[in-house]
N, C-alpha and C positions, 0 to 999 in steps of 0.2 A: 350361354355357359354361366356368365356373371348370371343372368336373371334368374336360372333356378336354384344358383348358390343362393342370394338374397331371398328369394322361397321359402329353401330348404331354413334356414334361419329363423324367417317369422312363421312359420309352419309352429313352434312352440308360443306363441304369442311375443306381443310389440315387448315386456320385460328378459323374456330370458333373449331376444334378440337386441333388446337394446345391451346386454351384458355380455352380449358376443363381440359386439361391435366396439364397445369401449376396452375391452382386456384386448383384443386382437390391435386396434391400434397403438396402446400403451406397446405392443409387443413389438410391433413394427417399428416403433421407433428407437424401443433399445436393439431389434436385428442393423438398425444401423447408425447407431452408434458402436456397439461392439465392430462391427465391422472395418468401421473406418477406421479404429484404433487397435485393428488384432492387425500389426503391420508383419510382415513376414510372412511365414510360411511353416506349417507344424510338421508336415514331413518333407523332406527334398525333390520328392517326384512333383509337387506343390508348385517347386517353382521352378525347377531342372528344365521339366517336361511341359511347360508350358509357357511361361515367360521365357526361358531362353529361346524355346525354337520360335517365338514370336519377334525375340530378338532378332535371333537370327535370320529371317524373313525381312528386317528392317535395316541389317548391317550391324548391328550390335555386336552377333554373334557367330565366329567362322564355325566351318560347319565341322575342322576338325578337333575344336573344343567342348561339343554338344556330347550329353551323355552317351551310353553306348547302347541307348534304346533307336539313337536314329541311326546309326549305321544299320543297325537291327529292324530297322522300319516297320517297329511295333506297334508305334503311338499314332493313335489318332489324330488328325489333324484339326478336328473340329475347334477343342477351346484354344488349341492356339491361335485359329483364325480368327476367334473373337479379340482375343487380347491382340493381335494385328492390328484390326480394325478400331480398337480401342486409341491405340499408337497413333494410327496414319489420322482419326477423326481429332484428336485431342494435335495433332501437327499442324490441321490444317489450320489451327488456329494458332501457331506457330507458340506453341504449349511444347518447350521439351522435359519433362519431369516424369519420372519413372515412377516414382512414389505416386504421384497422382493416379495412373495411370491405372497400379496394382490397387489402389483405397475404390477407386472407380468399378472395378473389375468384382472384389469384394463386395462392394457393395448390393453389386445386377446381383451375387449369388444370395446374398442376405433377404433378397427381395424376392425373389425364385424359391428361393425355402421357406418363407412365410407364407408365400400364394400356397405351397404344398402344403402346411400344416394349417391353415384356412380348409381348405379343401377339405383333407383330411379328416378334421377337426365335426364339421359339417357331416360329413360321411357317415359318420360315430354315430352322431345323435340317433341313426336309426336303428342300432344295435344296444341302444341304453336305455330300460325301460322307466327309470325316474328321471325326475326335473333336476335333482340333488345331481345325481351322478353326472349330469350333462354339463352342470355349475363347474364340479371337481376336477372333469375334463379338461374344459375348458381354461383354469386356473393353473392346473399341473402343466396345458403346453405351454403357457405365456410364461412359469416360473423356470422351468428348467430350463438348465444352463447349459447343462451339454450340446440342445436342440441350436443355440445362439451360436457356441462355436462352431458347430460343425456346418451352420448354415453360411457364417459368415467367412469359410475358405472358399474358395475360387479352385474348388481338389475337383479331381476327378470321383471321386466317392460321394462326396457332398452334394455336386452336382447332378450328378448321375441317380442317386436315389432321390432328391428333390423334382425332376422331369419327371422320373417313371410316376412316383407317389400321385405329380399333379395328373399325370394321366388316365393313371388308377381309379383319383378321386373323382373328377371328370365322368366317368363312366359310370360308377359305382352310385354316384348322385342320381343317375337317370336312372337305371335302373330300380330305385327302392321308389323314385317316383313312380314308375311304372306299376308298381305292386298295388297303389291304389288305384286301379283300374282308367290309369292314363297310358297315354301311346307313348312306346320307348322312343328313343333320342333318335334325330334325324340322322344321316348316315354321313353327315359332314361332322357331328361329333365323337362318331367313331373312328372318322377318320384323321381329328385333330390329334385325339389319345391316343390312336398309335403312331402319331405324327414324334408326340410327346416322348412316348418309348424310347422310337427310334432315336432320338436325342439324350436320352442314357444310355444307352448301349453306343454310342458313339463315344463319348463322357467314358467311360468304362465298359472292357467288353465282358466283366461278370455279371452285371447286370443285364444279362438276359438269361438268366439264371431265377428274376423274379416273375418273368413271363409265362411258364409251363403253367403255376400254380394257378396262373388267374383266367388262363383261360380255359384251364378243364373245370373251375369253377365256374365260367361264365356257360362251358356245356352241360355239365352235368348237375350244378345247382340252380342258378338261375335262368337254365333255359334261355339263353340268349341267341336267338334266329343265325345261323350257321352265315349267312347274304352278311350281315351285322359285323360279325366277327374275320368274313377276309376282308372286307371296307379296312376296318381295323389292321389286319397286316398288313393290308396298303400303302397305308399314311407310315409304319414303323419303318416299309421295303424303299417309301420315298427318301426317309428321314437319311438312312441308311444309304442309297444312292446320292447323295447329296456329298454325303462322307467322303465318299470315293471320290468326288471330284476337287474336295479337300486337300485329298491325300495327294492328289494328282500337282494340285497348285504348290504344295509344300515341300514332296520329294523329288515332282519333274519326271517324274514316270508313273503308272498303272501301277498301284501295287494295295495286295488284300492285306490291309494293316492287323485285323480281327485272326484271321488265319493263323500269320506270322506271329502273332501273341502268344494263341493256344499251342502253335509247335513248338516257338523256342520256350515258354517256360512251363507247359505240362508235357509234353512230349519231351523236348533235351531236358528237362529237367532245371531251366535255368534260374525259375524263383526257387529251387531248395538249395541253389548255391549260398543265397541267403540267410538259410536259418531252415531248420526243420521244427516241427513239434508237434504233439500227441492229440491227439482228438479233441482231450478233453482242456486243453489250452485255453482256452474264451473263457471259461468260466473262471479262472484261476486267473487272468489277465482282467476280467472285469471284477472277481470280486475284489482284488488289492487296487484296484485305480478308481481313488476315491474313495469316500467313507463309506467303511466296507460294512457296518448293518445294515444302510440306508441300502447300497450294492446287493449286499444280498438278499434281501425283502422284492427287490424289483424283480431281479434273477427268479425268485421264485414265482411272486405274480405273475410274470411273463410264460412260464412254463404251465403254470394252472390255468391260462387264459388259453392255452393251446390245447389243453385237455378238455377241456371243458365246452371250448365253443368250436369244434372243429370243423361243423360249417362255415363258421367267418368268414370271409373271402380273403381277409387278414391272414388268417392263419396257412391258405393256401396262398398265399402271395410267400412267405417266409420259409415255410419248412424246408420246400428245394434250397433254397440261396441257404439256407444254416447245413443242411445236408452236405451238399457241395464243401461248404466250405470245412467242415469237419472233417470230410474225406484229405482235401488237399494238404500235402504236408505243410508247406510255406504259411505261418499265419502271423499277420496284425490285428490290432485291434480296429483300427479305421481301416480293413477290409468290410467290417460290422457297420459303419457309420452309413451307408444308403438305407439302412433299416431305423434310424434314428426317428424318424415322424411316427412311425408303428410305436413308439415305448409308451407314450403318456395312456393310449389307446388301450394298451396290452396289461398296463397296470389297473384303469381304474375299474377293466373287463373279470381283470383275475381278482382284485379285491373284491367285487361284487360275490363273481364264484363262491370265493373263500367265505363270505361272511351269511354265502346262506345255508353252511355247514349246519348241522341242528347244535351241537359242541358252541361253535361260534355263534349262532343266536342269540342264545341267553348270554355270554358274554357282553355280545350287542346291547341286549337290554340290561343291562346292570348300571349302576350310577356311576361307575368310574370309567364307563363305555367313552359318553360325551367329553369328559378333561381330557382322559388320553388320548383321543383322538384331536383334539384339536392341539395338546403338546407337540404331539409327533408333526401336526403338521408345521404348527411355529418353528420347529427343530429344522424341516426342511426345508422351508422357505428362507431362512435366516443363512443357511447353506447355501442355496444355490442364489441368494443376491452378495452374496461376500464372492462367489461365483463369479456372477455376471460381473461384480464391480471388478474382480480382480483380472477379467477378460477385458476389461474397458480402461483401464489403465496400466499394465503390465503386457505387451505386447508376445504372441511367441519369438520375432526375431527383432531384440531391440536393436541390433547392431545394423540395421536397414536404415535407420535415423544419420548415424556417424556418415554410412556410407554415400546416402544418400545429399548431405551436404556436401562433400567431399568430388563428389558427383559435379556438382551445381558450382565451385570455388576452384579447381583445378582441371584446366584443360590440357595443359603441356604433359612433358613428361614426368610421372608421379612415380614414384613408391610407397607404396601404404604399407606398415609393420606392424602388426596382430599379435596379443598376445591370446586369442583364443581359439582355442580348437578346431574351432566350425573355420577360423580362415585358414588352418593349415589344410583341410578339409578342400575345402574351396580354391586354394592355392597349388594344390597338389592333383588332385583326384575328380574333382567338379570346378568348373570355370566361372564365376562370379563376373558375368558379364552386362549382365540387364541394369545392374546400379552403377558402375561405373563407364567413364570411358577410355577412349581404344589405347591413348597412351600411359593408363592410370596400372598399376601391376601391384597385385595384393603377393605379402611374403608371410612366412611365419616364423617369427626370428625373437627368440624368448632371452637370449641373455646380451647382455649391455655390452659388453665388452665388443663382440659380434656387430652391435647395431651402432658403433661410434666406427670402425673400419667400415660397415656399409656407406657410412655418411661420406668418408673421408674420399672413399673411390666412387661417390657421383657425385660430385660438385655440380654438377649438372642439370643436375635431378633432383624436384622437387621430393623429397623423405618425411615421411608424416606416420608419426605413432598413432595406432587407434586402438586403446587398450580401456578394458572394464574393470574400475577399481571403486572403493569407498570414499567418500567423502572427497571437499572440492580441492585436494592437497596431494601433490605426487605421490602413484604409489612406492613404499620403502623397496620396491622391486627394481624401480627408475630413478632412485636419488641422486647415483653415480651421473645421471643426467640431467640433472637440476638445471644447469645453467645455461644447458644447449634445446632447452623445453621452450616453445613456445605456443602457449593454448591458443588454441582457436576456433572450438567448440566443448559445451558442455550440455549433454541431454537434459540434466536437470538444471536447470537456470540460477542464477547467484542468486536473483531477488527469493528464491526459498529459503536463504538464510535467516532471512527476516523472521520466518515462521517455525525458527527451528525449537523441536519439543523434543524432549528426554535427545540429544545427540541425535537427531533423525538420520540427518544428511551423513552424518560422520559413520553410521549404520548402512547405509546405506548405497550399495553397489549401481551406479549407472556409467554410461560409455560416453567417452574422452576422445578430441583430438587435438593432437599437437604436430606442431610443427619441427622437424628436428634439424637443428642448427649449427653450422661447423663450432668448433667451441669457444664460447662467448667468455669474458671477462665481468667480472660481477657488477661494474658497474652498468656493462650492457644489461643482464639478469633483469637488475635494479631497475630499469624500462622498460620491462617488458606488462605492457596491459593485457587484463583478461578482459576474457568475453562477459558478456554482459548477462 
């Protein structure tokens, strides 16, 4: 498998291979660094439907605080049994740290979505008929940013289109080999890639929604030997029974987790309890997220590439899963994200299309051809590493940091007091179990008056504010509690004041915790040290 990736590579000679090799590592190493520092979770099935029921599997989590996916016994069992195995491998070394645990977790995905856009990447070269466009390719997967975030959650999306993609690529590799009059792939390769499948569609069960596409393309385009292709459902039926026995370890009974999916939310209708909306939603939801000419430019490439090359095997890999999902009323936009290794591909395909419009030609050849094009790309490169920096330092859940100290300093009995949404969230409706522990109980309790009678009636109980405010000075919301304030963590570190430019820190919103105190007399106040 590796040896005809490295092939397929120097297949263009030792330079454009050696420039495959150098961008793909450079990429590799920002997939994990972003990773390690994207701490949280971008939507809540992220970490609900995964980290908790791995929790839970551990004792972290009882089974009657788990969302209402497991009494539903919807979810797969697969990535939570990784993140188990994550837990009990990182115990045995008598490792207990939750954050480590999800950075680690992150990571296998950041590394899993690179081998796919490798692959991927690879794949291409045999549908790009210049050495330029193969350069272009190659540059756009390593620059863009979306590809990094999406690779570096531990989702089920993420996941799920990273296995199918590698599988995809996998195959697809052999086969364009085959066109130069070599023997197609052995039948242990067809039976890894849909080995590979089978593990998105575990990962999520819309991803077999990218399957119809590829393999009436594997019938009816590339002729691929009928023997070949059930090898192939073989490895997805194993991946797939393996599942089952997942689900068996996790719930303690037999039960069709995939089934259960499609009955209770297309059949009861229970994802439009969610939210409905109109077909045409994706494009309205992608052209406003993010900069919306660079947004709409791709939008449009993407659809000219489908016009255009509708042999691709790309293109019949996509239309079903866009079909589908344009039908279903219930939509997200990271429902779209197992399709994210296809964009760099579908862009540099449609801009080719485009530009050999006879209109577009002479454009092409005109002197202001060359600057513009290399503006527009400085424009998007300069975009998507303000991107990546800002994914490598601005986490999606920074409040994983408070809790997760909080976690590691308090073992008895805690109360933790939020001023933020996501804890009343978590406090009320979802169970915030995986970063704390069992005696720790998050509240969401916003006015002061409230929160000194809290204090007053647990003398018992350790009481800790964990609120996100400006600069390293209480915020004017908590003054009324100045004197019964005792820090004890700050996200952002004292020693940045040394660095401070135009008021940064004082600009600047990061998460706090404090200790909170029966009421002190000023010259207790008066001794109270901060953190360092």
């Amino acid at each position: 498998m590796f040896k005809l990736l490295s092939g397929t590579i120097k297949s263009g000679g030792e330079k454009e291979a050696s420039f495959f090799r150098k961008w793909f590592a450079v990429s590799l190493v920002i997939h994990l660094i972003v990773a390690w520092f994207s701490v949280g979770f971008y939507y809540y099935d992220e970490h609900f439907q995964i980290l908790e029921f791995a929790g839970f599997k551990i004792g972290h989590s009882p089974a009657n605080e788990l969302p209402w996916e497991y009494g539903a016994e919807i979810r797969s069992a697969f990535q939570p049994f990784i993140a188990f195995c994550i837990l009990k491998f990182l115990a045995w070394f008598q490792v207990d740290d939750p954050l480590l645990a999800s950075n680690v977790l992150r990571m296998m995905s950041a590394i899993l979505g690179w081998l796919s856009s490798v692959f991927i990447t690879a794949t291409a070269f045999f549908y790009l008929p210049k050495i330029r466009l193969k350069y272009l390719l190659i540059g756009l997967t390593c620059i863009l940013s979306s590809l990094y975030f999406i690779h570096a959650r531990f989702s089920s999306e993420g996941c799920s289109g990273s296995f199918a993609f590698l599988g995809f690529g996998i195959i697809l590799l052999e086969i364009n080999r085959s066109r130069r009059n070599k023997p197609l792939a052995s039948y242990l390769t067809f039976f890894i890639s849909g080995f590979l499948l089978g593990l998105s569609f575990l990962c999520r069960v819309q991803a077999i929604l990218l399957f119809p596409g590829f393999f009436l393309w594997m019938f009816f385009i590339a002729h691929v030997p009928i023997k070949k292709q059930i090898i192939m459902i073989g490895g997805l039926l194993l991946a797939i029974s393996l599942g089952v026995l997942m689900d068996y370890w996790f719930y303690g009974k037999w039960v069709n987790t995939a089934f259960k999916y499609f009955w209770a939310n297309i059949i009861l209708g229970k994802a439009s309890e969610f939210g409905t909306e109109p077909w045409w939603w994706y494009f309205k939801a992608l052209f406003f997220n993010g900069f919306w000419a660079i947004q709409t430019a791709m939008i449009l490439l993407v659809i000219i590439c489908c016009i255009y090359y509708r042999r691709n095997p790309m293109v019949w890999i996509c239309i079903p899963f866009l079909i589908a999902h344009f039908i279903i009323s219930h939509k997200e936009l990271r429902f779209l994200f197992p399709l994210i290794d296809l964009v760099p591909f579908f862009i540099i395909l449609g801009a080719n299309a485009l530009l050999s419009l006879p209109l577009l030609k002479r454009i092409k050849e005109s002197k202001l051809a060359k600057p513009g094009f290399y503006a527009f790309c400085a424009v998007f490169i300069l975009i998507n590493l303000i991107s990546i920096t800002g994914l490598s330092t601005k986490p999606p859940t920074p409040y994983i940091y408070p809790a997760t100290f909080i976690y590691h300093n308090f073992k008895g009995s805690t109360y933790v007091i939020g001023n933020d949404s996501s804890i009343s969230i978590m406090s009320k409706i979802l169970h915030f179990n995986f970063y704390k522990n069992r005696q720790t109980k998050y509240l969401f309790i916003s006015n002061t008056d409230s929160i000194k009678s809290f204090v007053k009636s647990h003398n018992n109980s350790t009481v800790l504010l964990m609120i996100s405010s400006r600069g390293f000075g209480i915020d004017p919301g908590y003054r009324s509690l100045n004197n019964q304030l005792l820090p004890l963590y700050y996200q952002t570190p004292q020693w940045a004041k040394k660095y401070e430019f135009n008021n940064w820190t004082t600009r600047t919103s990061f998460w706090k915790v404090y200790q909170v105190l029966p009421a002190a007399t000023d010259k207790e106040s008066k001794n109270i040290k901060y953190p360092k």
